[in-house]
N, C-alpha and C positions, 0 to 999 in steps of 0.2 A: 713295484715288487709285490709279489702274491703272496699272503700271508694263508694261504688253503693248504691242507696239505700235501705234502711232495710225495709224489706218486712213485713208484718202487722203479727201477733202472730196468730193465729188459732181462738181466742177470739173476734180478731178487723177486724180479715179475715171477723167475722161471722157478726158483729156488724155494718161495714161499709155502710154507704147508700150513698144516692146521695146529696153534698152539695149545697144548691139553693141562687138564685139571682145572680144581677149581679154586677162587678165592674168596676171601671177605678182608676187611680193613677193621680192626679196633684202636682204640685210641682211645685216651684219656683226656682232662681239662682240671687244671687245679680250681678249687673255686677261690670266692672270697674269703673263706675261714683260712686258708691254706689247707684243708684237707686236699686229695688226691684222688679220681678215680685212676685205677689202674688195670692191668690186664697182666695175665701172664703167659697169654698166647702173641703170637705174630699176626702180622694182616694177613698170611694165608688162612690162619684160624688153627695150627698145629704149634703146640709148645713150643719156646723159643728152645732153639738147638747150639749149638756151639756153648764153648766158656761164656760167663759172662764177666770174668777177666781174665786172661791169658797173657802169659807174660814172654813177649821174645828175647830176654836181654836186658840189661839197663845200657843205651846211650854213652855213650867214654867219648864221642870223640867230642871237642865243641864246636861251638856252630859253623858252620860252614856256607859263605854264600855260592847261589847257584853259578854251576860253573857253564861258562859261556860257551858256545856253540859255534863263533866264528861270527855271528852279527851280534850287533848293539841290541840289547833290549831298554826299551825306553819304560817309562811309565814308574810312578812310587807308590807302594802297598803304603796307606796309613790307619790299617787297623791296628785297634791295640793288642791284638792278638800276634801281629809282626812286630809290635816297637821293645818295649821295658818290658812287656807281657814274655817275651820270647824265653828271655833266661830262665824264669820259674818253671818251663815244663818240666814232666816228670820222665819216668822210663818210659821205653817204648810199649811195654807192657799195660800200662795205664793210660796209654794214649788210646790203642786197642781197646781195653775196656768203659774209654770214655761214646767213642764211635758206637760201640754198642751196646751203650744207654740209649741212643737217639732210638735205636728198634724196642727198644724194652720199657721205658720210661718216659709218660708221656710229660712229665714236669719240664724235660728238656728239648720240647720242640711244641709249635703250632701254637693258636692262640689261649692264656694261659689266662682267661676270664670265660666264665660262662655265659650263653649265648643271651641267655635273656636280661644281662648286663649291658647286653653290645645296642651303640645305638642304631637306627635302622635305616637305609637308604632309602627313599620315600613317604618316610614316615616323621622323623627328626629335622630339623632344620641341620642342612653341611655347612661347615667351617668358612670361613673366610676364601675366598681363590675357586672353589667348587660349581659348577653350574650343572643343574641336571637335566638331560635333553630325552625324553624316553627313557630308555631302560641303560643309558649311558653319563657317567656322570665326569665332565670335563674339566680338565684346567688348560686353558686358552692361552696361546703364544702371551711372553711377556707378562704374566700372571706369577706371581711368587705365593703359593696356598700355604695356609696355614700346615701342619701336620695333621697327620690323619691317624688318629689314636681310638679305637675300641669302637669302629664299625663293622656292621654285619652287608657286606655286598648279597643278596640274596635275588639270584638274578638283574641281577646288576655288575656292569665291571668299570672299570675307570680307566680315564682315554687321557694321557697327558702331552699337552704341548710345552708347558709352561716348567715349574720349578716346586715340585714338591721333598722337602728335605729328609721327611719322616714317613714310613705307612709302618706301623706297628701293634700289635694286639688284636688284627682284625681278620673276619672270614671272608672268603668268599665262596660260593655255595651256585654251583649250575646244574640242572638237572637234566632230566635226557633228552635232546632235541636237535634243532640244529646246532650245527658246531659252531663257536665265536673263535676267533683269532684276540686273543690279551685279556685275561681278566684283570692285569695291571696292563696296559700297554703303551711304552714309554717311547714315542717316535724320535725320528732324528730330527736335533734341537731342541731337545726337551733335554731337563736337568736334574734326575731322581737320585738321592742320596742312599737311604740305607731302607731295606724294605726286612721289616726283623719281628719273630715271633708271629707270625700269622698264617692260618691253614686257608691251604686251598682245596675245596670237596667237592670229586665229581658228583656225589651225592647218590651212586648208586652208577648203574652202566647206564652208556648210548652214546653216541655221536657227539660227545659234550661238549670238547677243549680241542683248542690247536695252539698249546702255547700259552699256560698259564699266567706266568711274566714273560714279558716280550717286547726284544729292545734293549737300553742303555742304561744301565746303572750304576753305581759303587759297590752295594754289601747287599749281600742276600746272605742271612744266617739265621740259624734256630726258624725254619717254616717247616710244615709239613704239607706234600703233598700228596695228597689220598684219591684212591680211585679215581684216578683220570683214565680217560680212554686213550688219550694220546700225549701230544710232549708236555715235557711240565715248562721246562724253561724254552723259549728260543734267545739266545743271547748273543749279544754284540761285541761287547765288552763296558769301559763306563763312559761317560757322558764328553770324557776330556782323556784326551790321548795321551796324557801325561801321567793319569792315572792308572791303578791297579783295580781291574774289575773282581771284588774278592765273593766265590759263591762257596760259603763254608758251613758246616756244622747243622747239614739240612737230613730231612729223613724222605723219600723219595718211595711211596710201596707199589706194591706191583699192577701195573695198568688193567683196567677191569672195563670191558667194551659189551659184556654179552648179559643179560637176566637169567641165563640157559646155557648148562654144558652145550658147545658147539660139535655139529655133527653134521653129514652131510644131508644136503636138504632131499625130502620125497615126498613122491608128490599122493603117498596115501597117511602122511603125518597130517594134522589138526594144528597149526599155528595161529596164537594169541599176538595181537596187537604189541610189539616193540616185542617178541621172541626173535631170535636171530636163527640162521642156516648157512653152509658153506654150499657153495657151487665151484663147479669146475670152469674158470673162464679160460677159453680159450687166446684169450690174450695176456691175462696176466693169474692163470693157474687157480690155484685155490684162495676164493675170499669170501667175504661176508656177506650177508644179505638180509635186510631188516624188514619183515612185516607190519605191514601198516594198515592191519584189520584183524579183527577179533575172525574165527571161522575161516580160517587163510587155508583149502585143502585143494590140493591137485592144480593150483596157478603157479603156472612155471616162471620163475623169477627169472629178470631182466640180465643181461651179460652187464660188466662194470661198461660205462662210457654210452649205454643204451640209455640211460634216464629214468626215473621211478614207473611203474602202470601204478595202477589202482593195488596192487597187493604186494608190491615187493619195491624197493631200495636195494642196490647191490652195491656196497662200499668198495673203498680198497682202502685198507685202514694199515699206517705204519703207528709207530711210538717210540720214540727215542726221548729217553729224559729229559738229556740235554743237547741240541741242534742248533749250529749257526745260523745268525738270521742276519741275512747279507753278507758284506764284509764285518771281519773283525776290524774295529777301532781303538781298540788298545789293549794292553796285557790281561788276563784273565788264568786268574791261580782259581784251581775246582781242588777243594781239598777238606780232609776230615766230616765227609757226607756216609749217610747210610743209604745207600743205590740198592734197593732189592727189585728184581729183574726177572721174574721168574716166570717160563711156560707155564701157563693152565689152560683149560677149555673152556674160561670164557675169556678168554683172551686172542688176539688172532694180530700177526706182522709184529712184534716185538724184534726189531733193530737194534738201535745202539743206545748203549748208558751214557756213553762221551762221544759227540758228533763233532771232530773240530774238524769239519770242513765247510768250510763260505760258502753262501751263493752270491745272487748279486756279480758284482764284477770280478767276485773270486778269489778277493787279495787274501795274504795271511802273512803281514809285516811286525807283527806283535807275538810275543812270547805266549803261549798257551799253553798251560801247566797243570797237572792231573796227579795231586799225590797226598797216598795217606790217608785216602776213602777205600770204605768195604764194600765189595760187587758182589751181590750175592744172585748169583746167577744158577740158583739150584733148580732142580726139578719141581715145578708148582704142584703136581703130584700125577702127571701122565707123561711123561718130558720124552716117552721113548717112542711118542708120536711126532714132533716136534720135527722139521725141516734139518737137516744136517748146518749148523753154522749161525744157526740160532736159538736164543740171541746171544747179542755179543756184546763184550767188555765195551772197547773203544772203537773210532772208526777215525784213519788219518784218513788226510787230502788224497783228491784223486790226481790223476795226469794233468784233468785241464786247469789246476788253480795253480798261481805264480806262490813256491811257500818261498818266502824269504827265513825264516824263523821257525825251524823245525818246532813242532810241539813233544813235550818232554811228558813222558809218562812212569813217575817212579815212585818207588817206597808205597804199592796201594796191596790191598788182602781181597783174593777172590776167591769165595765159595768156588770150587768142583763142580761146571754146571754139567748136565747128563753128557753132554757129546764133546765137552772138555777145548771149548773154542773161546779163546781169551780177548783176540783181537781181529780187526779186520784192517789189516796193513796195508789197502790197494794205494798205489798212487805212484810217486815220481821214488826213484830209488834212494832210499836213506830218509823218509820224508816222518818218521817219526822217531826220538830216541826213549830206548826202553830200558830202564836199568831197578834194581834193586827189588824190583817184585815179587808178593810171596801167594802161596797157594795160603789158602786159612789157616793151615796147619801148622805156618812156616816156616815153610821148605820152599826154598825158590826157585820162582818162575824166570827163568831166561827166556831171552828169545830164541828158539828152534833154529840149529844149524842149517835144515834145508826147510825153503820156504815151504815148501809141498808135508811138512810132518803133520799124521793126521791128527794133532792136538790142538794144531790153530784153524783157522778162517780165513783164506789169505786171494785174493782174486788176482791171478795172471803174473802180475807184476812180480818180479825177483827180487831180491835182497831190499824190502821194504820198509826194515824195521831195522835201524841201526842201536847197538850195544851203548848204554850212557853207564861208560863204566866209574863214575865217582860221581854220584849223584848226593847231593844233602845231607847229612845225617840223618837219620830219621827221630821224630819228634823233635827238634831242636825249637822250632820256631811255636811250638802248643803250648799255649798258656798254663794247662794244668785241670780243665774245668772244660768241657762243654758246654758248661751255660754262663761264660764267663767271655765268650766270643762277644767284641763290639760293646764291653762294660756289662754287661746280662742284660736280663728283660726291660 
C-alpha cells in the first residue's frame, strides 16, 4: 500500500482552483510554574470570532444509545469520557463552549511542558523497546517499549512494529522538505494505545507531512496539529476489532503549504528558493510549483507528472485532515474536535475534514461516527477565489467500496464557509446518515431535498445522504471538561 499522497480523481483534477488568503498558527505551552502563554488571535492571525460560550439549550432528554442502522456494530469505547464520565456532562451549551477552548486556549491541547524540558531524540539516551536507525526511531515486532513521555521528535519520527501503551507530552517537529509518510506510524500488527497531549508542527510551510499519525490505535485526545501541509491523521481504526478507535478533543489548524501568497506563476517574476507558483496543468488544472533556486526568472516550470528540472518541482498537493488508510479495522467515533479548514493563499487542494472512505481493499464493516465537532470552514481571508465545493465538511464512500455500515454524521457546528458546501455525499445511494446538524448559529442543517441544491457538494450520484432522524442526544456522553478526556494530561 502507498502511503504518498493520493492524487486528485479526474473530477477534483478538473475542479481544483487556487485556495486564497493567508495564514499563521499561534499557540501557547503552560510551563513548569503553571503560568500560561496565551494568544487572543486564531492560527489565521484575526481575533477569535464567534461566542466563546453559546448556549443551544440544556439537554432534557437522557442518554440515549446510538440507534442501529440495520447491521451489528461491533467493537467497546472504554474511555472514560464514554463510561461514569458520561452522566456528569453538562448542557449542550457548555459543550459548545468547551470545543471552543481547544481554538482559544492553549492549556487544553498540544504538548503542555516547554521545549527545552523535552528530552531530545539523538541526543538523550531512549527508553527501554526504542532503537534508533537514522533519522527513524523503531519499535521492532514483538518488542513491548516502555512509554514515551516528554520527547521532542525533531526531525525524527517513530516507526512501530511492536507495542507501545503511552506517547504523551511530546513534539514532533518537521520542516520543509521532502514529505515523510507517519510522524507516529503505527503498521499493521503493531499495538498503540493512547497517543494524548502532544503537538505535531509543520514548522512553517513546504512539502512536509503525509499523515501525521498513521495507522492503528486506541485514543488520540488533547493533540494539536499545526501547520501541516497535508493530512494530519490517516487512520484505520484501533489495533483490535473489538475496539473503539476514539479521536476526540483535538484542535486541527488550517494547512499552510506556501512561504508566499500564491498566484500565478510568470515568467518575468524573481523566485526565491522554496517560494511557490501556480501553473496551469493541463492534466490536472491548477497546482503548485516549488522553486528550487534562489534567482528562479523566466524558467518555465515543469507540468505535474514531468519530474523536477533544475528550477521548478510542480506538486499536486491535496489535505484532508482526516483520510482512510486502507481498510477500516474497527469502529472509529471523531468527536468533540476543533477542525478549522479554511481557504487561504498559501494554501492550495484543501479537500475534506472527514474522509471515511477506505483504500486498500475498500472494505467499510465498522461503525464510523462524526459527532459534536466544530468545522470551521470560513473564508481564510480570499475564499471568493476558491474552486466552487471547496473545501468541504465530510466526504462518504464512493460506488467502488462494499459499505456494510453506513457512517453516521450528527449533532456537529459548521462555520458558513464562503460558497456554503457542507458535504460531499458521492457514492452508493443512502451511503451516509445525516441528522441533527447545526449551522454555528444553531439553526439546522438538514440534508437538501434535491441532491443538486446549490448549498452542498454532491457529485452525480442521487439520494446520497440519507436523514438519521433520532440520532443521540446531544452532549450526553461529555464528561464536562475538555481536558478531562482519558483522566487529563
Amino acid at each position: 500500500m502507498s502511503h504518498g499522497h493520493r492524487l486528485f480523481t479526474p473530477y477534483e483534477a478538473l475542479a481544483l482552483g487556487v485556495m486564497l488568503a493567508s495564514s499563521g498558527c499561534t499557540g501557547g505551552r503552560a510551563s513548569s510554574s503553571g503560568e500560561t502563554e496565551t494568544s487572543a488571535t486564531t492560527s489565521s492571525g484575526t481575533a477569535a470570532t464567534g461566542p466563546a460560550s453559546s448556549s443551544v439549550g440544556t439537554t432534557t432528554a437522557a442518554a440515549t444509545t446510538a440507534a442501529s442502522t440495520g447491521t451489528t456494530t461491533t467493537g467497546t469505547d472504554t474511555s472514560a469520557s464514554s463510561t461514569g464520565a458520561a452522566s456528569t456532562g453538562g448542557t449542550t451549551g457548555d459543550l459548545k463552549a468547551e470545543i471552543l477552548r481547544l481554538r482559544d486556549d492553549p492549556t487544553t491541547r498540544g504538548c503542555q511542558l516547554p521545549l527545552d524540558q523535552l528530552k531530545r531524540v539523538g541526543v538523550d539516551p531512549l527508553p527501554a523497546g526504542y532503537t534508533l536507525q537514522g533519522n527513524v526511531v523503531r519499535v521492532l515486532p514483538g518488542v513491548t517499549a516502555d512509554d514515551l513521555e516528554g520527547w521532542l521528535f525533531d526531525e525524527y519520527r517513530l516507526d512501530i512494529d511492536g507495542t507501545v501503551n503511552l506517547i504523551s507530552n511530546c513534539v514532533f517537529k518537521h520542516r520543509a522538505g521532502p514529505a515523510i509518510s507517519g510522524w507516529i506510524l503505527a503498521r499493521p500488527g503493531s499495538n498503540v494505545g493512547t497517543i494524548r497531549w502532544t503537538t505535531f508542527d509543520g514548522d512553517g510551510p513546504g512539502e512536509n507531512i503525509n499523515g501525521a499519525v498513521q495507522g492503528r490505535f486506541r485514543h488520540l485526545h488533547n493533540c494539536l496539529f499545526k501547520d501541516l501541509s497535508s493530512d494530519a491523521i490517516k487512520m484505520a481504526g484501533a489495533p483490535d476489532p473489538n475496539d473503539v478507535c476514539l479521536i476526540e478533543g483535538n484542535y486541527f489548524t488550517t494547512p499552510l503549504l506556501s512561504p508566499n501568497d500564491l498566484a500565478m506563476w510568470s515568467p518575468t517574476t524573481t523566485y526565491a528558493a522554496g517560494e511557490m507558483a501556480i501553473i496551469n496543468d493541463p492534466m490536472v488544472g491548477n497546482t503548485p510549483t516549488v522553486s528550487l533556486a534562489d534567482g528562479n526568472t523566466g524558467n518555465q516550470p515543469p507540468n505535474f507528472g514531468q519530474g523536477p528540472t533544475a528550477w521548478w518541482k510542480t506538486i499536486n498537493p491535496h489535505a484532508d485532515i482526516m483520510q482512510s488508510d486502507g481498510d477500516i479495522v474497527s469502529p472509529i467515533k471523531v468527536r468533540w474536535n476543533y477542525f478549522e479548514f479554511q481557504a487561504t493563499r498559501r494554501n492550495h487542494g484543501l479537500t475534506s475534514v472527514l474522509w471515511f472512505r477506505p483504500f486498500g481493499s475498500k472494505k467499510l464493516d465498522f461503525a464510523c461516527d462524526g459527532y459534536e465537532n466544530i468545522f470551521d470552514l470560513r473564508d481564510g481571508g480570499g475564499g471568493s477565489g476558491t474552486i466552487t465545493g471547496y473545501p468541504r465538511g465530510v466526504a462518504a464512500p464512493s460506488p467502488d467500496i462494499a459499505v456494510t455500515v453506513k457512517p453516521r454524521i450528527y449533532n456537529n457546528w459548521f462555520y458558513d464557509p464562503p460558497h456554503k458546501w457542507y458535504a460531499y455525499l458521492n457514492g452508493l445511494p443512502g451511503s451516509v446518515l445525516w441528522g441533527g446538524n447545526m449551522r454555528f448559529d444553531d439553526t439546522p442543517l438538514p440534508l437538501p431535498a434535491d441532491e443538486n441544491d446549490p448549498d452542498w457538494w454532491n457529485f452525480a450520484a442521487p439520494d446520497n445522504g440519507v436523514p438519521y432522524p433520532d440520532p443521540p442526544a446531544l452532549g450526553v456522553e461529555f464528561p464536562g471538561d475538555i481536558t478531562a478526556l482519558g483522566g487529563g494530561p
